[in-house]
SEKOL-452747 format. One record per residue (C-alpha): residue number from 1; residue in three letters; x, y, z. Coordinates in nm, 2 decimals, always signed. Layout:
% residues N
<NUM, 'Ala', <X, Y, Z>>
...
//
This chain:
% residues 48
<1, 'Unk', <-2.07, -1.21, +3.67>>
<2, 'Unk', <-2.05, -0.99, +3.35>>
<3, 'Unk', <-1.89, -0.60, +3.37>>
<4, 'Unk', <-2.09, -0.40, +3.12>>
<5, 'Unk', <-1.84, -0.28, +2.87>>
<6, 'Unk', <-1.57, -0.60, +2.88>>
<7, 'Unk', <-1.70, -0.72, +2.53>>
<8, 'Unk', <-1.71, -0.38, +2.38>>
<9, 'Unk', <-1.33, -0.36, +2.54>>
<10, 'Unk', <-1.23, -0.72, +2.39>>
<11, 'Unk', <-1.40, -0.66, +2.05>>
<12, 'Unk', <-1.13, -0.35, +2.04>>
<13, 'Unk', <-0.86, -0.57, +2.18>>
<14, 'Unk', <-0.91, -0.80, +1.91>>
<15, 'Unk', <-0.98, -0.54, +1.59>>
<16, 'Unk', <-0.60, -0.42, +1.75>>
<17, 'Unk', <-0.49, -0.76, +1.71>>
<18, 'Unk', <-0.59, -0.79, +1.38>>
<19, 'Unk', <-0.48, -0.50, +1.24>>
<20, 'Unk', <-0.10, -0.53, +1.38>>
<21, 'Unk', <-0.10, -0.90, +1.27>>
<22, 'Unk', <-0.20, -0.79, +0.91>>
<23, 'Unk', <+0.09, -0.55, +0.90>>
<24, 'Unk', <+0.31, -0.81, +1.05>>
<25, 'Unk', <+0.17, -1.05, +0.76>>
<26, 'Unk', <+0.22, -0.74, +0.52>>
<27, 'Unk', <+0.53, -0.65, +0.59>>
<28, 'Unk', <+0.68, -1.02, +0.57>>
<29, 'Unk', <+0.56, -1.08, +0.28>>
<30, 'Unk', <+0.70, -0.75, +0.13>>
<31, 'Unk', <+1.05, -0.86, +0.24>>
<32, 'Unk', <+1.03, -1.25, +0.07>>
<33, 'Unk', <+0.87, -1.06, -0.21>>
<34, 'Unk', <+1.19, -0.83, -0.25>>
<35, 'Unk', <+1.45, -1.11, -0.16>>
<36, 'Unk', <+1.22, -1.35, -0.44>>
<37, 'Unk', <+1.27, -1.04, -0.72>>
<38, 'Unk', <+1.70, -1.04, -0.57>>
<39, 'Unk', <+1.67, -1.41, -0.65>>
<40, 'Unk', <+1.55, -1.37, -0.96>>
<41, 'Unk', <+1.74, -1.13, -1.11>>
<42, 'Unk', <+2.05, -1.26, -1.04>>
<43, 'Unk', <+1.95, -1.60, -1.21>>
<44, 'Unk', <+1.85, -1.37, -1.50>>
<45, 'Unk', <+2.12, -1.21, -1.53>>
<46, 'Unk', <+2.47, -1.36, -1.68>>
<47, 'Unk', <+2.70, -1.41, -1.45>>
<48, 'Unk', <+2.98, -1.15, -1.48>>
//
């Protein structure tokens, strides 16, 4: 038994998904980019 309009609804369901798991992804990857750069400049740096 198929419901017109259920794939049109899960194709949106999923596009959703998508786009909040790339900001999730984008977002993380901002933060270990930030706390990589903290990382690396005190290693630079000479300890005072």
């Amino acid at each position: 038994m198929h419901i017109p309009g259920t794939d049109e609804a899960f194709r949106e369901f999923v596009r959703q998904r998508h786009a909040v798991f790339a900001l999730t992804a984008a977002s993380l990857l901002a933060v270990i980019l930030s706390l990589g750069a903290l990382l690396a400049i005190q290693m630079l740096l000479p300890p005072v």
